[in-house]
C-alpha positions in Angstrom: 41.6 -61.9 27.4 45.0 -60.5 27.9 43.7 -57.5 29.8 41.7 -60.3 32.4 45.1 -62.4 32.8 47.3 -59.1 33.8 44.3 -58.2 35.5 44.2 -60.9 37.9 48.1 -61.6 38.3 47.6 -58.2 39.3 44.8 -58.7 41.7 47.1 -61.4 42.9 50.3 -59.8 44.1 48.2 -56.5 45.4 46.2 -59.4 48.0 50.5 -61.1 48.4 51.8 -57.9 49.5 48.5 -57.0 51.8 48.6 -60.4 53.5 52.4 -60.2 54.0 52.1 -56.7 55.7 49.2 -57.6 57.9 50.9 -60.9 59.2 53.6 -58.6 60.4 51.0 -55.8 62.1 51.0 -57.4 65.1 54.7 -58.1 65.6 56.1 -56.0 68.4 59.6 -54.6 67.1 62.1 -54.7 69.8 65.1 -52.2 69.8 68.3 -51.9 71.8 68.0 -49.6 74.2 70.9 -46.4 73.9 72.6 -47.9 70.9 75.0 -49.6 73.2 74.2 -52.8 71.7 75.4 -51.8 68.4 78.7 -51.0 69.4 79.3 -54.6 70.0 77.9 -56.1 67.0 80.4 -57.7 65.0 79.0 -58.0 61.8 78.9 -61.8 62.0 75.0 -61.3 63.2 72.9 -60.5 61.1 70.2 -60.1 63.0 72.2 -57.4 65.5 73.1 -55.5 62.2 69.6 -55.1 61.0 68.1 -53.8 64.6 70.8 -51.4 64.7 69.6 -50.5 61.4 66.3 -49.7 61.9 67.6 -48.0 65.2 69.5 -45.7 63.2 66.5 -45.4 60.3 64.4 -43.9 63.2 66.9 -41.9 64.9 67.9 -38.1 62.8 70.9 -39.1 61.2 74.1 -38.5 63.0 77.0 -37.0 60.8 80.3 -37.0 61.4 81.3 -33.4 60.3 81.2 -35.2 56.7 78.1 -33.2 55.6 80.1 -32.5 52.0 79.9 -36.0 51.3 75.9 -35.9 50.7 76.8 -34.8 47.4 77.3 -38.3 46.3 74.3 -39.9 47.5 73.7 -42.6 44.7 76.8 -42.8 43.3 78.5 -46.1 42.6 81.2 -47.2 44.9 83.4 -48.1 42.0 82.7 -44.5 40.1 85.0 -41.9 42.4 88.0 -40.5 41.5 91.0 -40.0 43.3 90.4 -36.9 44.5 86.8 -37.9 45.7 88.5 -41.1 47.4 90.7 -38.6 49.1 87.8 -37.0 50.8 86.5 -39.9 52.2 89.6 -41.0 53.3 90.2 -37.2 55.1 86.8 -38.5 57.0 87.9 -41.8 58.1 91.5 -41.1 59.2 90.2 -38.3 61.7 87.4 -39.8 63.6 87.9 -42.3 66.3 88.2 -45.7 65.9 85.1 -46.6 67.3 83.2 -44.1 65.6 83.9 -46.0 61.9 80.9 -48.4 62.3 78.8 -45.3 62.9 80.1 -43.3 60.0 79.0 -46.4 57.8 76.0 -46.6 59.0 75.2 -42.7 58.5 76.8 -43.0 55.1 74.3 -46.0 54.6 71.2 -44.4 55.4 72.1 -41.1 53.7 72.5 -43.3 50.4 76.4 -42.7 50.1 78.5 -45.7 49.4 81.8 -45.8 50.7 84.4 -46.1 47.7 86.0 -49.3 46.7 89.5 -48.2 47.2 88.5 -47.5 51.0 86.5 -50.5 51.8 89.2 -53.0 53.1 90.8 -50.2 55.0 87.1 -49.3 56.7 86.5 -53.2 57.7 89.9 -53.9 58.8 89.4 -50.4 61.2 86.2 -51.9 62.4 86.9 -56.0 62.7 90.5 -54.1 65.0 87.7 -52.4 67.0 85.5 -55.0 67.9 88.7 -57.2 69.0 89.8 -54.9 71.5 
């Protein structure tokens, strides 16, 4: 009886998933053209933050001569020492201003999160970009 039950919830969220997928099949997915959209988002939409995502996810990964940091894909953002903090920060306070929102993206999609002690540094570079 309990094999049956687990059985059909099975059965169940296999036929949720399929359905979900092929609702979306059709969809045309529309991306912005040269990434020049994504230097304007400004992280208050959503919805230009995701498409410049899955630009990105599509795209070979652009680095930022920060290849050394692909050591720490996976590890927490609250887990680096000082010195690995220091290494991030050697990253950030050489590239351009309006490179930063890049470099978190790469960092993103190569699994790497940014340390804690550099986050409010990193969103305060890119909220002065996106004023200018």
């Amino acid at each position: 009886m309990l094999y049956l039950l687990l059985s059909l919830i099975l059965i169940g969220l296999l036929t949720a998933i399929m359905s979900k997928f092929s609702q979306h099949k059709n969809e045309e997915v529309v991306m912005p053209q040269n990434g020049s959209e994504c230097a304007t988002c400004s992280g208050e939409n959503a919805k230009c933050e995701q498409d410049c995502m899955m630009e990105a996810a599509v795209r070979d990964i652009e680095y930022y001569d920060d290849e050394e940091l692909d050591r720490f894909c996976g590890r927490a953002s609250d887990e680096y020492n000082d010195e690995e903090v220091e290494e991030f920060a050697e990253v950030l306070h050489t590239m351009r201003q309006e490179e930063v929102a890049g470099w978190c993206r790469s960092l993103t999609l190569r699994g790497i999160h940014l340390p804690d002690q550099l986050k409010d540094e990193t969103v305060m570079l890119i909220d002065d970009m996106k004023r200018q």
